[in-house]
PyMOL Python script that loads the backbone (N, CA, C, O; Angstrom):
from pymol import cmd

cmd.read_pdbstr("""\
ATOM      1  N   UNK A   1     -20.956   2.541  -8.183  1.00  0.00           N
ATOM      2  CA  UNK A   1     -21.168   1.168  -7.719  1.00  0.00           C
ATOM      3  C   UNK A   1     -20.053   0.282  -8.270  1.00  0.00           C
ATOM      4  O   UNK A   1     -19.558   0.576  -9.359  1.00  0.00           O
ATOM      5  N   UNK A   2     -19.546  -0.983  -7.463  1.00  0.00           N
ATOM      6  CA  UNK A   2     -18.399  -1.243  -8.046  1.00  0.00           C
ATOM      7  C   UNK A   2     -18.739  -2.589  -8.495  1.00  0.00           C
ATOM      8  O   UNK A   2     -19.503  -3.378  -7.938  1.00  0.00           O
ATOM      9  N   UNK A   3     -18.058  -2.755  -9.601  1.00  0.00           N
ATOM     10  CA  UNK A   3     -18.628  -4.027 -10.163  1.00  0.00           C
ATOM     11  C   UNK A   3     -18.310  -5.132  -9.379  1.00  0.00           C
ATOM     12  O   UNK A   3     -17.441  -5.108  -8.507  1.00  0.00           O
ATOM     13  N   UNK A   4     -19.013  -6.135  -9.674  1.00  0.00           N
ATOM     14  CA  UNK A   4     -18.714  -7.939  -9.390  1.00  0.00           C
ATOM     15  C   UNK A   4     -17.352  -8.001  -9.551  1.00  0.00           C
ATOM     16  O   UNK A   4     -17.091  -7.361 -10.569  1.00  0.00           O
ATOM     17  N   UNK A   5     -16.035  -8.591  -8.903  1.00  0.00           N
ATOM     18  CA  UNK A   5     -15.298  -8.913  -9.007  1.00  0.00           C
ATOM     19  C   UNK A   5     -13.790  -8.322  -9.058  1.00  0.00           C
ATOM     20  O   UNK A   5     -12.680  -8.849  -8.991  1.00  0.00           O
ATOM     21  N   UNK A   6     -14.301  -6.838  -9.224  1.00  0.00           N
ATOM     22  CA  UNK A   6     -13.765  -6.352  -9.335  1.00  0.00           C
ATOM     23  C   UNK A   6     -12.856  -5.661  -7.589  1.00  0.00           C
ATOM     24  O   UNK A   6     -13.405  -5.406  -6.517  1.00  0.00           O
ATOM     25  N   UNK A   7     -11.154  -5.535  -8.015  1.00  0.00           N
ATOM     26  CA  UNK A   7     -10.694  -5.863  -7.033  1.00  0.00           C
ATOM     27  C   UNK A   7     -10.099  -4.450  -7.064  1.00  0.00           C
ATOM     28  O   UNK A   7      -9.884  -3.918  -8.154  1.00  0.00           O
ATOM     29  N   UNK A   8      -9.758  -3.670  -5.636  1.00  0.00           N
ATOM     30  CA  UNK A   8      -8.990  -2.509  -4.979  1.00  0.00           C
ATOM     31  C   UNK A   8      -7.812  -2.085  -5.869  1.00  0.00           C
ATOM     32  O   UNK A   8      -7.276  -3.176  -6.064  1.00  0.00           O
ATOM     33  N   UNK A   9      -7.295  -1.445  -6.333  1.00  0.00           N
ATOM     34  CA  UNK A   9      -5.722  -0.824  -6.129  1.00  0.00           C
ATOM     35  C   UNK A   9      -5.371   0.684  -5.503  1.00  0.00           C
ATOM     36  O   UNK A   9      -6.074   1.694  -5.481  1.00  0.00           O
ATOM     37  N   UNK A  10      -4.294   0.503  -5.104  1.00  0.00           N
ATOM     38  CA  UNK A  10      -3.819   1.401  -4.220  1.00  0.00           C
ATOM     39  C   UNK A  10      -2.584   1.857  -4.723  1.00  0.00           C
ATOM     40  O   UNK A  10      -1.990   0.867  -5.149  1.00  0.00           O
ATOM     41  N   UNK A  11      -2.077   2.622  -4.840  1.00  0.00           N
ATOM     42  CA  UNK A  11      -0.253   3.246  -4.680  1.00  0.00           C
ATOM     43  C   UNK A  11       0.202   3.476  -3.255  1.00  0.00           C
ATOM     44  O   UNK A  11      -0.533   3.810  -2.326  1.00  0.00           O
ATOM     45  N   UNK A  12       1.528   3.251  -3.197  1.00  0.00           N
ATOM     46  CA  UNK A  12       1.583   3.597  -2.084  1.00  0.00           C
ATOM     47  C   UNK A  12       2.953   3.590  -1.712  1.00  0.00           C
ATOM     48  O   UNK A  12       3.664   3.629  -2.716  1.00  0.00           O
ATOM     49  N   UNK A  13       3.500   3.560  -0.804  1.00  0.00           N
ATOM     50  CA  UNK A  13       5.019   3.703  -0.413  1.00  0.00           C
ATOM     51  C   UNK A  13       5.984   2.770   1.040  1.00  0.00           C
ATOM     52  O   UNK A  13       5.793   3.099   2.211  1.00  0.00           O
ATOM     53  N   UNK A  14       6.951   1.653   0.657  1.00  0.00           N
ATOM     54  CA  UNK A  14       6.715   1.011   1.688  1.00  0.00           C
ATOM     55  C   UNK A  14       7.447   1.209   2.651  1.00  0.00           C
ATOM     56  O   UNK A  14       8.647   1.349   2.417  1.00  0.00           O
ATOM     57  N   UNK A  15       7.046   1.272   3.809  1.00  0.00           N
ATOM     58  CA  UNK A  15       7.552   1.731   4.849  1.00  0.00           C
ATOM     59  C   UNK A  15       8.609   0.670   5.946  1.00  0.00           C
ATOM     60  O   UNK A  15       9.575   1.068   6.597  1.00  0.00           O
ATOM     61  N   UNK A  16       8.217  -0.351   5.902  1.00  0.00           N
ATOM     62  CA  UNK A  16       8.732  -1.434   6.455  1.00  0.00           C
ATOM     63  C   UNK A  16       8.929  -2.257   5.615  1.00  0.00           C
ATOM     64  O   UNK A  16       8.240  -2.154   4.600  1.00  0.00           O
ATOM     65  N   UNK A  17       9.791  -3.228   5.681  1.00  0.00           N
ATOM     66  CA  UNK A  17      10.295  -4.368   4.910  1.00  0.00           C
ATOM     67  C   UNK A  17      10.558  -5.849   5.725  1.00  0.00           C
ATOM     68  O   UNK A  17      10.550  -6.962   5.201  1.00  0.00           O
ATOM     69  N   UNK A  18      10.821  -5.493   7.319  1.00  0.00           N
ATOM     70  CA  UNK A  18      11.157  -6.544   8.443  1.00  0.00           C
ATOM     71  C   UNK A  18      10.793  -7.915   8.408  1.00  0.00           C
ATOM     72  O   UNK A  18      11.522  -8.820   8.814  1.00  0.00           O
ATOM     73  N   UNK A  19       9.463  -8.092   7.835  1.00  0.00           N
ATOM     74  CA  UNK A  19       8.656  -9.200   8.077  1.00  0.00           C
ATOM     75  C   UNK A  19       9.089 -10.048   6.760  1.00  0.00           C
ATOM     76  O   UNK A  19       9.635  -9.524   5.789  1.00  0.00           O
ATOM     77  N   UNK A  20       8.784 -11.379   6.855  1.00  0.00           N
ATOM     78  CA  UNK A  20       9.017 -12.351   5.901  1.00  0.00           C
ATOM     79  C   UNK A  20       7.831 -12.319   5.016  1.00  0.00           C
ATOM     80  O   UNK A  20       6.695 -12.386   5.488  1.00  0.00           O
ATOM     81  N   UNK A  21       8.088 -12.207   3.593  1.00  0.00           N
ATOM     82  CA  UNK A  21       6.881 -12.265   2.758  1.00  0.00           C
ATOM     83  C   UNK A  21       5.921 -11.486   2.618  1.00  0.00           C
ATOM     84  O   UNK A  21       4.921 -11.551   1.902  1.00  0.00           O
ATOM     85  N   UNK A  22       6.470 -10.318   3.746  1.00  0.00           N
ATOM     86  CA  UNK A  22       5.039  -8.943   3.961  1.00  0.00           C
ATOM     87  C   UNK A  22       6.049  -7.664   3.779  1.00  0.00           C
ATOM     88  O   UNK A  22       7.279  -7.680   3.763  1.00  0.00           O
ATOM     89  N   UNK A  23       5.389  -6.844   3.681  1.00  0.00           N
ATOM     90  CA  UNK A  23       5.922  -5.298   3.649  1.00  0.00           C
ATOM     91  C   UNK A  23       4.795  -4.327   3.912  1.00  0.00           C
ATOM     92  O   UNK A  23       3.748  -4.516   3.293  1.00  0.00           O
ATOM     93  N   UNK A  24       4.875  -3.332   4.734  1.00  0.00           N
ATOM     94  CA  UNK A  24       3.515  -2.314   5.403  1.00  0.00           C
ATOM     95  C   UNK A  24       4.021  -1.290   4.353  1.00  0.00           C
ATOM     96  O   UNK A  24       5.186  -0.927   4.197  1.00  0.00           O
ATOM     97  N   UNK A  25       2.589  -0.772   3.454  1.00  0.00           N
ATOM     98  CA  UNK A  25       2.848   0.104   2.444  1.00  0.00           C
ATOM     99  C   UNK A  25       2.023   1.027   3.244  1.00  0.00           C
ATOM    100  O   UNK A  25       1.278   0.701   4.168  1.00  0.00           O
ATOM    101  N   UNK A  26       2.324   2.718   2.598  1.00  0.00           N
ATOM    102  CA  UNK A  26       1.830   3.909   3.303  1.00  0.00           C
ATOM    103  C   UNK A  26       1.156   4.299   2.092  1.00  0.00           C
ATOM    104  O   UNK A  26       1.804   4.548   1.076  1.00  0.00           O
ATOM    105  N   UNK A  27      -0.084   4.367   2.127  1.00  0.00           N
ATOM    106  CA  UNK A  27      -1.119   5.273   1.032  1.00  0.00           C
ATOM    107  C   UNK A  27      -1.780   6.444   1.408  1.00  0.00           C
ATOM    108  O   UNK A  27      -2.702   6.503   2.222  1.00  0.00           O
ATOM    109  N   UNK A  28      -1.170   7.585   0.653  1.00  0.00           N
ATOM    110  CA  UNK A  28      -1.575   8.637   1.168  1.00  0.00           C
ATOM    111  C   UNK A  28      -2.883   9.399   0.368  1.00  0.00           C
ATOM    112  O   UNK A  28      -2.793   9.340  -0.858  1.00  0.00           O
ATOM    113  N   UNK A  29      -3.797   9.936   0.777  1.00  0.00           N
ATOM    114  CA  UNK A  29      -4.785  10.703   0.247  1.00  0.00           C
ATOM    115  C   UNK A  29      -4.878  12.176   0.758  1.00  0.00           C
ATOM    116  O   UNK A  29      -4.441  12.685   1.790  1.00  0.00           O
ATOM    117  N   UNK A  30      -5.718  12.805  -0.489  1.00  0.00           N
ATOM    118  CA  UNK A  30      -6.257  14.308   0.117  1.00  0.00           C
ATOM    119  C   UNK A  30      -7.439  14.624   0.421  1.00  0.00           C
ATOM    120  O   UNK A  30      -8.418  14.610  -0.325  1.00  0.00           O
ATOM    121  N   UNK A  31      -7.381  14.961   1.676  1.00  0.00           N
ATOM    122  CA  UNK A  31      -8.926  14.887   2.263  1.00  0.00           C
ATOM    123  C   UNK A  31      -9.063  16.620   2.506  1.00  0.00           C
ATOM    124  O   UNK A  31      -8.002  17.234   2.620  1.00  0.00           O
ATOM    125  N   UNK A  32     -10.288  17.346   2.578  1.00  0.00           N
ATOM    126  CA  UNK A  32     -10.593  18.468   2.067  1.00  0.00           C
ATOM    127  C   UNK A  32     -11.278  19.008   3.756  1.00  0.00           C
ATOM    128  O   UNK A  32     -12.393  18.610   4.092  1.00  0.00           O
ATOM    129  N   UNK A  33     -10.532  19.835   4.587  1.00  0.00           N
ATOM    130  CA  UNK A  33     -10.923  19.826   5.930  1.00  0.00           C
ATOM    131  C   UNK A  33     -12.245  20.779   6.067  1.00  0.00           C
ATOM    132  O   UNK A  33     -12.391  21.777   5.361  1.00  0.00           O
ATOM    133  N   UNK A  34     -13.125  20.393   6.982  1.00  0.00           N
ATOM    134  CA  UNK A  34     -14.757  20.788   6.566  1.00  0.00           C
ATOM    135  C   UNK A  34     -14.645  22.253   6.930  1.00  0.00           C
ATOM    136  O   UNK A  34     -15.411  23.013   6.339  1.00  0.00           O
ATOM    137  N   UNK A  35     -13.585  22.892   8.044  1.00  0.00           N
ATOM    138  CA  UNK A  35     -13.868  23.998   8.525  1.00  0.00           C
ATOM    139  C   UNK A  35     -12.869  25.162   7.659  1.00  0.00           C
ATOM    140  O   UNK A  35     -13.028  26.277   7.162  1.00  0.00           O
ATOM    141  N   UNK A  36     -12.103  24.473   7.766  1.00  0.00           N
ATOM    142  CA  UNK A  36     -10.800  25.358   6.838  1.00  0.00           C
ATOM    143  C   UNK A  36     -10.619  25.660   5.384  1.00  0.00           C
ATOM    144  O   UNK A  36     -10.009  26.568   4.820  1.00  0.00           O
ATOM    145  N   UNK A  37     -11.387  24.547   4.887  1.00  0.00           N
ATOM    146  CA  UNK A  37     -11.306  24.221   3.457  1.00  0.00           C
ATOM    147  C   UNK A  37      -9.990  23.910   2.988  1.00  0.00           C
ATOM    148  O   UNK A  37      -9.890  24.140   1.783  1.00  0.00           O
ATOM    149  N   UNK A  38      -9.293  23.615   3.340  1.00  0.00           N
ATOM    150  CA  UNK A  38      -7.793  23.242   2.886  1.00  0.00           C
ATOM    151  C   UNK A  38      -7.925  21.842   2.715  1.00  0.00           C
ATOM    152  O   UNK A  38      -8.845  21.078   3.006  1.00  0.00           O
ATOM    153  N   UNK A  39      -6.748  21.647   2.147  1.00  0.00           N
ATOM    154  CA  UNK A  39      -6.340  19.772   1.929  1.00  0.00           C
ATOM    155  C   UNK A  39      -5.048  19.743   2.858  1.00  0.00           C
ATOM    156  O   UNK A  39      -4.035  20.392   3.118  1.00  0.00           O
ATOM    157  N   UNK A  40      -5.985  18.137   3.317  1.00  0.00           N
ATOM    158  CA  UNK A  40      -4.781  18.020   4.407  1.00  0.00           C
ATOM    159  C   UNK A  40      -4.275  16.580   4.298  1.00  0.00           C
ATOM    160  O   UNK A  40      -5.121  15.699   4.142  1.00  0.00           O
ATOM    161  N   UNK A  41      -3.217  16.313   4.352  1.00  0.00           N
ATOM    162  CA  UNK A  41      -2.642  15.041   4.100  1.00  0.00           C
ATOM    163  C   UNK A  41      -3.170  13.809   4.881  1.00  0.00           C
ATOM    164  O   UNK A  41      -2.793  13.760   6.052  1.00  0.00           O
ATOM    165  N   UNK A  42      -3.852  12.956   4.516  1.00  0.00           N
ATOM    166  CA  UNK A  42      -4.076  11.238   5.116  1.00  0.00           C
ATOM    167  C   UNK A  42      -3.703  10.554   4.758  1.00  0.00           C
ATOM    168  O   UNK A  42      -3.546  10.225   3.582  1.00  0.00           O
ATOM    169  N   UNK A  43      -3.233   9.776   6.377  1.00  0.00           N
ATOM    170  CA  UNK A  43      -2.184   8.251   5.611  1.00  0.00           C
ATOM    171  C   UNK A  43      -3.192   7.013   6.104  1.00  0.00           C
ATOM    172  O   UNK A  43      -4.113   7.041   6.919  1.00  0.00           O
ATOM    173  N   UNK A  44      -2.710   6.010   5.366  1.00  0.00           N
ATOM    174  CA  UNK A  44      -3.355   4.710   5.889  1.00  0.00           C
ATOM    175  C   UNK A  44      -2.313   3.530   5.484  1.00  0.00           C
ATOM    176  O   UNK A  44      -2.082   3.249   4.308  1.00  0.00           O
ATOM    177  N   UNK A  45      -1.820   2.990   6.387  1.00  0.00           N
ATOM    178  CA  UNK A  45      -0.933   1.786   6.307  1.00  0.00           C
ATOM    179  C   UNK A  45      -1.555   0.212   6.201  1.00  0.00           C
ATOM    180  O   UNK A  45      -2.418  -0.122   7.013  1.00  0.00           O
ATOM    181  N   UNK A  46      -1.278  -0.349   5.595  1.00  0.00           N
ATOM    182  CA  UNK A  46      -1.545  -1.744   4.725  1.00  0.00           C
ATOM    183  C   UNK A  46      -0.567  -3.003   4.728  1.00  0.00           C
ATOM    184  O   UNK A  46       0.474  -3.107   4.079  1.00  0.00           O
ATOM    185  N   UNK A  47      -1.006  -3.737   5.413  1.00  0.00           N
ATOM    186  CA  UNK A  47       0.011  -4.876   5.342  1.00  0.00           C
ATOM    187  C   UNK A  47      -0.508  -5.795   3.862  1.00  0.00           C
ATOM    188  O   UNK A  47      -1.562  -6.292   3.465  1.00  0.00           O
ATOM    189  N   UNK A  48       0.447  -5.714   3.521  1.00  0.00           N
ATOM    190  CA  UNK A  48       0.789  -6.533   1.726  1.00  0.00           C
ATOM    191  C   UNK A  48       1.916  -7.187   1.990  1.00  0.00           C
ATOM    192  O   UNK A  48       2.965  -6.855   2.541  1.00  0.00           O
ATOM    193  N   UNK A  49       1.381  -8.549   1.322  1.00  0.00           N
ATOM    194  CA  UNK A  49       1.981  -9.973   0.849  1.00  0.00           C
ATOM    195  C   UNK A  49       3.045  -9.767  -0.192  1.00  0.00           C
ATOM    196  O   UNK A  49       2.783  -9.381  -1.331  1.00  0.00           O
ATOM    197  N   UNK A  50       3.873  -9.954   0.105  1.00  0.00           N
ATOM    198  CA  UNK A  50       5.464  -9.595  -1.210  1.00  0.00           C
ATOM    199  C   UNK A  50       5.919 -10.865  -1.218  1.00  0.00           C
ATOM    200  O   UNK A  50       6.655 -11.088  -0.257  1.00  0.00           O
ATOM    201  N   UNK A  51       5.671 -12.263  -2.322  1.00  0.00           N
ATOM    202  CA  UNK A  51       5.841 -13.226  -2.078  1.00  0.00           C
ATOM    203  C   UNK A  51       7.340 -14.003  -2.506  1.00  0.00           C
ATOM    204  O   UNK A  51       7.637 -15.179  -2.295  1.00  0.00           O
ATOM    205  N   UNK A  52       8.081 -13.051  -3.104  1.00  0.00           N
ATOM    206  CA  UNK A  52       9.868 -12.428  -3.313  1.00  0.00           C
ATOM    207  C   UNK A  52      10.760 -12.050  -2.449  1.00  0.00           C
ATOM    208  O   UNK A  52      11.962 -12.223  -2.652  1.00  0.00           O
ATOM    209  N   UNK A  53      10.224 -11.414  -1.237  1.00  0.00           N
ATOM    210  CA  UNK A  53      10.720 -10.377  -0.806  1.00  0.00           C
ATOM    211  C   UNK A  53      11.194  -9.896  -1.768  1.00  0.00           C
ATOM    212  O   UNK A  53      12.200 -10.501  -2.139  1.00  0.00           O
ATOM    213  N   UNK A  54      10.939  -9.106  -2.328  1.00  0.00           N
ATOM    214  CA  UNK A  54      11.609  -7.907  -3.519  1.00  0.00           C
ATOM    215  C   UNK A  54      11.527  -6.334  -3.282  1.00  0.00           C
ATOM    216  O   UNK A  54      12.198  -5.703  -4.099  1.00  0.00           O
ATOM    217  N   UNK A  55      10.929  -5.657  -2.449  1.00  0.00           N
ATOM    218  CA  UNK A  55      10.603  -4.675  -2.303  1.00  0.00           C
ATOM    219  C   UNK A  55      11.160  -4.463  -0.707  1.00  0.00           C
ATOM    220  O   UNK A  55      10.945  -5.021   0.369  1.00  0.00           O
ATOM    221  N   UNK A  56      11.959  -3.387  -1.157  1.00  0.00           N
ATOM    222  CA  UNK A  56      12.719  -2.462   0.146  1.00  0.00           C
ATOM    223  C   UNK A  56      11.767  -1.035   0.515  1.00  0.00           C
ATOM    224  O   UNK A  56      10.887  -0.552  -0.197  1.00  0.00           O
ATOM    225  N   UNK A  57      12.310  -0.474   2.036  1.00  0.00           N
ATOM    226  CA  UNK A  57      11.713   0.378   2.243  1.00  0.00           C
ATOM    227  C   UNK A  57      12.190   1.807   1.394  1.00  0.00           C
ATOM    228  O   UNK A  57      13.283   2.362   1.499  1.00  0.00           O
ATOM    229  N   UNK A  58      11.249   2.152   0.682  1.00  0.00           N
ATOM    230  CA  UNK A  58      11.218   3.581   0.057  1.00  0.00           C
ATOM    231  C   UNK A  58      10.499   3.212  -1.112  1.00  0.00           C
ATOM    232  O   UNK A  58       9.543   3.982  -1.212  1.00  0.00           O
ATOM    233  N   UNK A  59      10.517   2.429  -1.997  1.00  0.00           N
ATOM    234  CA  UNK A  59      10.001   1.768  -3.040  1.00  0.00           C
ATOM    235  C   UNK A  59       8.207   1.917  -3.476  1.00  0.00           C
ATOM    236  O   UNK A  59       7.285   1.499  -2.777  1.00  0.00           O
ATOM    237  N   UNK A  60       8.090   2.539  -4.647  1.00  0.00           N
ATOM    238  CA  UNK A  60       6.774   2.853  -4.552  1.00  0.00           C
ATOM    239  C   UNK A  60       6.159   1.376  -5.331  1.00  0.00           C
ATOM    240  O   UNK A  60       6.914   0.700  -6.029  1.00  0.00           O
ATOM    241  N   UNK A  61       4.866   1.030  -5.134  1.00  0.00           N
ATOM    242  CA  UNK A  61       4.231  -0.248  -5.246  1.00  0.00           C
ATOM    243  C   UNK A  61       2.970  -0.066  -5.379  1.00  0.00           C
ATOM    244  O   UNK A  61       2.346   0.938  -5.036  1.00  0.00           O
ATOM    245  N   UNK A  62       2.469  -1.221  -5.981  1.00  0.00           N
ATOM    246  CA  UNK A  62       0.696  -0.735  -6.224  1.00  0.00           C
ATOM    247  C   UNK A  62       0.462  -2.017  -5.540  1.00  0.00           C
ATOM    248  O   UNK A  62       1.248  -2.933  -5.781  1.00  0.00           O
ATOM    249  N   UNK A  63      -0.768  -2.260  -4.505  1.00  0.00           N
ATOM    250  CA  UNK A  63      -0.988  -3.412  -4.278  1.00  0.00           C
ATOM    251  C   UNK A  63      -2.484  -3.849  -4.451  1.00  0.00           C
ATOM    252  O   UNK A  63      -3.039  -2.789  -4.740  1.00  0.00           O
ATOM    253  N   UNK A  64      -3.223  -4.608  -4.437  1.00  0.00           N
ATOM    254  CA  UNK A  64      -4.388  -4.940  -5.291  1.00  0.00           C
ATOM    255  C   UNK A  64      -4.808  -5.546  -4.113  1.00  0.00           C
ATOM    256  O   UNK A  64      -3.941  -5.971  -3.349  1.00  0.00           O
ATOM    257  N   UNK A  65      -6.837  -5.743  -3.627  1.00  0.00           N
ATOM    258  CA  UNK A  65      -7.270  -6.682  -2.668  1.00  0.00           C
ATOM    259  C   UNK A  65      -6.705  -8.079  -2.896  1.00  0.00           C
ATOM    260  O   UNK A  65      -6.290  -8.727  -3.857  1.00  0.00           O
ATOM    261  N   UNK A  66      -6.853  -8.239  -1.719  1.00  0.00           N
ATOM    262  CA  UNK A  66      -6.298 -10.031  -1.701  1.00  0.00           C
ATOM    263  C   UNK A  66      -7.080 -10.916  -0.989  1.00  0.00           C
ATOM    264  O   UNK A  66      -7.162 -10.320   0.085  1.00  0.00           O
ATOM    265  N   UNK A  67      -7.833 -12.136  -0.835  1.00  0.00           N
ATOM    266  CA  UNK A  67      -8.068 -13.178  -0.233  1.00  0.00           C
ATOM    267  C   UNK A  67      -7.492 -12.900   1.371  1.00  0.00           C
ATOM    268  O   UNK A  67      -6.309 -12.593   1.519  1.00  0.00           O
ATOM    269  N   UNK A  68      -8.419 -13.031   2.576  1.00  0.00           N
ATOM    270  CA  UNK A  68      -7.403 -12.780   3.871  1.00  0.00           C
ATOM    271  C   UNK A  68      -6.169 -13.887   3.683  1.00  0.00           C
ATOM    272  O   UNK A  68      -6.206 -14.954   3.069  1.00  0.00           O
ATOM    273  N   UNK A  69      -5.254 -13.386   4.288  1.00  0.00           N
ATOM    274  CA  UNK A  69      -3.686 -14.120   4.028  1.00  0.00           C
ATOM    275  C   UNK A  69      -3.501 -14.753   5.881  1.00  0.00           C
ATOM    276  O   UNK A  69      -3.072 -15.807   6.351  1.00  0.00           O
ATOM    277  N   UNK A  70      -4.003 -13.637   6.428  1.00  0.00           N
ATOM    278  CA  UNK A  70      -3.873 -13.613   7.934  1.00  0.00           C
ATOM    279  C   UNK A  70      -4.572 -12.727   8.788  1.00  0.00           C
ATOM    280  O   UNK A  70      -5.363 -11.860   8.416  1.00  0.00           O
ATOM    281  N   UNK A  71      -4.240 -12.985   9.947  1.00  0.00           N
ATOM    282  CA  UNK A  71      -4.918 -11.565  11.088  1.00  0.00           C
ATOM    283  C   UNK A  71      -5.019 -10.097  10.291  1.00  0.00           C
ATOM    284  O   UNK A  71      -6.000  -9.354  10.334  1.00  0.00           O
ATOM    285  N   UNK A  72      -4.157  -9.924   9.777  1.00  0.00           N
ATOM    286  CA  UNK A  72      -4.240  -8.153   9.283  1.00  0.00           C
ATOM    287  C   UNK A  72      -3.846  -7.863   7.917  1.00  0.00           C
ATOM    288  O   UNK A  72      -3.941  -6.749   7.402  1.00  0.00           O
ATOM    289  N   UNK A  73      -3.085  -9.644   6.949  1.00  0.00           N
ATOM    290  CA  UNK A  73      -3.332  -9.011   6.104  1.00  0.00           C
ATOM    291  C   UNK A  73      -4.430  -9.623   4.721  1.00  0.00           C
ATOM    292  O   UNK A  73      -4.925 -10.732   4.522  1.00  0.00           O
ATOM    293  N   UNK A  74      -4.508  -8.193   3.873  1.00  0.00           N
ATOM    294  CA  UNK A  74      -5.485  -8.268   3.069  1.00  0.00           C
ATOM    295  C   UNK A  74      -5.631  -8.117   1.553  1.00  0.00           C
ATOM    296  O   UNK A  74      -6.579  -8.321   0.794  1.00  0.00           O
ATOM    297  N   UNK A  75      -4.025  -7.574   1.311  1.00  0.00           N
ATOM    298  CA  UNK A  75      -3.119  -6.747   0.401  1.00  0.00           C
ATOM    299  C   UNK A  75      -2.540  -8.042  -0.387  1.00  0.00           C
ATOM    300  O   UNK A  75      -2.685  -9.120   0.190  1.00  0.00           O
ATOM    301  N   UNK A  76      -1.844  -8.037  -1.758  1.00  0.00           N
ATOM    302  CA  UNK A  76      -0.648  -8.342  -2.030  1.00  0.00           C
ATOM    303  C   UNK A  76      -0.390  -7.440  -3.255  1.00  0.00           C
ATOM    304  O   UNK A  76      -1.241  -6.981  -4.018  1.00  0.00           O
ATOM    305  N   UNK A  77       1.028  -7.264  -3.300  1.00  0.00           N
ATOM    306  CA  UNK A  77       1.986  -6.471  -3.950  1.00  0.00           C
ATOM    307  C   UNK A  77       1.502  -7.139  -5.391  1.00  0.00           C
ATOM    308  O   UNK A  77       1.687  -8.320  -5.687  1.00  0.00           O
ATOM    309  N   UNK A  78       0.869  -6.187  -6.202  1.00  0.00           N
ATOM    310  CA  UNK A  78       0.999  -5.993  -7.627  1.00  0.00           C
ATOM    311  C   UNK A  78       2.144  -6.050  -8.529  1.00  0.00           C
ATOM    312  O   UNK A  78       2.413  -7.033  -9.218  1.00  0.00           O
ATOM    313  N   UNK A  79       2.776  -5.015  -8.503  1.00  0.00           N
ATOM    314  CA  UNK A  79       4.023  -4.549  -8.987  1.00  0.00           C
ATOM    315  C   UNK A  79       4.931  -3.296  -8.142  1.00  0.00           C
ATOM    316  O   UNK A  79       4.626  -2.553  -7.208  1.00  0.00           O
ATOM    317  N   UNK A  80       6.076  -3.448  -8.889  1.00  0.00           N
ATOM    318  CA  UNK A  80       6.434  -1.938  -8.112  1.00  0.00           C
ATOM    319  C   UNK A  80       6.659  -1.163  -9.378  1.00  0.00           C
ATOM    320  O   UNK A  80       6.950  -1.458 -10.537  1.00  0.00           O
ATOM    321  N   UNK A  81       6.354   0.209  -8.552  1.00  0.00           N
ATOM    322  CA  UNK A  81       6.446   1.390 -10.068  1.00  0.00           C
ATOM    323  C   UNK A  81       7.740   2.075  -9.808  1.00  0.00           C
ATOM    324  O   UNK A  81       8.103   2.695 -10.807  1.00  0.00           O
ATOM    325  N   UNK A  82       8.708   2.191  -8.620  1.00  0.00           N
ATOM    326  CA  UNK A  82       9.682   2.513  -8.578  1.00  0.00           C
ATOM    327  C   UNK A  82      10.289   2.335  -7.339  1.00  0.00           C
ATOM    328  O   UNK A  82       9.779   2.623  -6.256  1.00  0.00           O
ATOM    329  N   UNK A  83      12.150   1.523  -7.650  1.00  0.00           N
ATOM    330  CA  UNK A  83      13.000   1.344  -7.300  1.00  0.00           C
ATOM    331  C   UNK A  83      13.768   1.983  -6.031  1.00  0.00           C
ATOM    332  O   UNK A  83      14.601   2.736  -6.536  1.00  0.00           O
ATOM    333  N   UNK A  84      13.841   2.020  -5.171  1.00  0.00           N
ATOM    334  CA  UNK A  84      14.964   3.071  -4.548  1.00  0.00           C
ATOM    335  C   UNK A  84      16.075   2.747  -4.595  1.00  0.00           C
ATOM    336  O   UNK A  84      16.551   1.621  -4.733  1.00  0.00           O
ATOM    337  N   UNK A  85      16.712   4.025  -4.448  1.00  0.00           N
ATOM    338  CA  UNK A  85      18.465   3.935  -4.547  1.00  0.00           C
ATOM    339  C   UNK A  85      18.917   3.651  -3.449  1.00  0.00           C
ATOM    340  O   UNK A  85      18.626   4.249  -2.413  1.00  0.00           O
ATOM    341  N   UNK A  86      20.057   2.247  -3.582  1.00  0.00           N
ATOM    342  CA  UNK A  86      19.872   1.940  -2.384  1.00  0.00           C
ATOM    343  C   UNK A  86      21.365   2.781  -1.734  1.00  0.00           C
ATOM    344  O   UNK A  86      22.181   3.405  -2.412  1.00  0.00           O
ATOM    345  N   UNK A  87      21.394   2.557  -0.198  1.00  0.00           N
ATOM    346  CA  UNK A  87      22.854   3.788   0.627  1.00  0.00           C
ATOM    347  C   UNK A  87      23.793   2.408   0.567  1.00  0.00           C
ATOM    348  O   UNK A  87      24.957   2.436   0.965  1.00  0.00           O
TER     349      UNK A  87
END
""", "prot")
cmd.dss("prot")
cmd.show_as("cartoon", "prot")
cmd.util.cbc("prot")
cmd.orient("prot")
């Protein structure tokens, strides 16, 4: 049960950077397939508030629930846990 107040985090990886003040992060999980029994990779994409623009695409990031911001998003960028090198 999750406590009072207590708010989401996620890791994740960002995939887009295009938008002003937003970035779509990719969070991936392992989900355990009912017939096969294997683990099989799930993604779920997240629009998060980056209120810097500071974060490029490849860059891993944690982003935390947020207050709705807009139509879709729900996210904002915590921190980032790592940098990419940029070309």
């Amino acid at each position: 049960m999750k406590k009072r107040g207590m708010r989401r985090t996620l890791d994740g990886t960002v995939v887009s950077d295009k938008m002003d003040k937003t970035v779509v992060v990719r969070v991936e999980r392992l989900v355990r397939d009912t017939h096969y029994e294997k683990y099989v990779r799930r993604y779920s994409r997240f629009m998060a508030h980056d209120e810097d623009n500071g974060c490029q695409v490849g860059d891993k990031v944690r982003i935390i629930e947020h207050r709705p911001l807009s139509k879709r998003k729900r996210w904002k960028v915590q921190e980032t846990l790592a940098k990419t090198t940029g070309v």
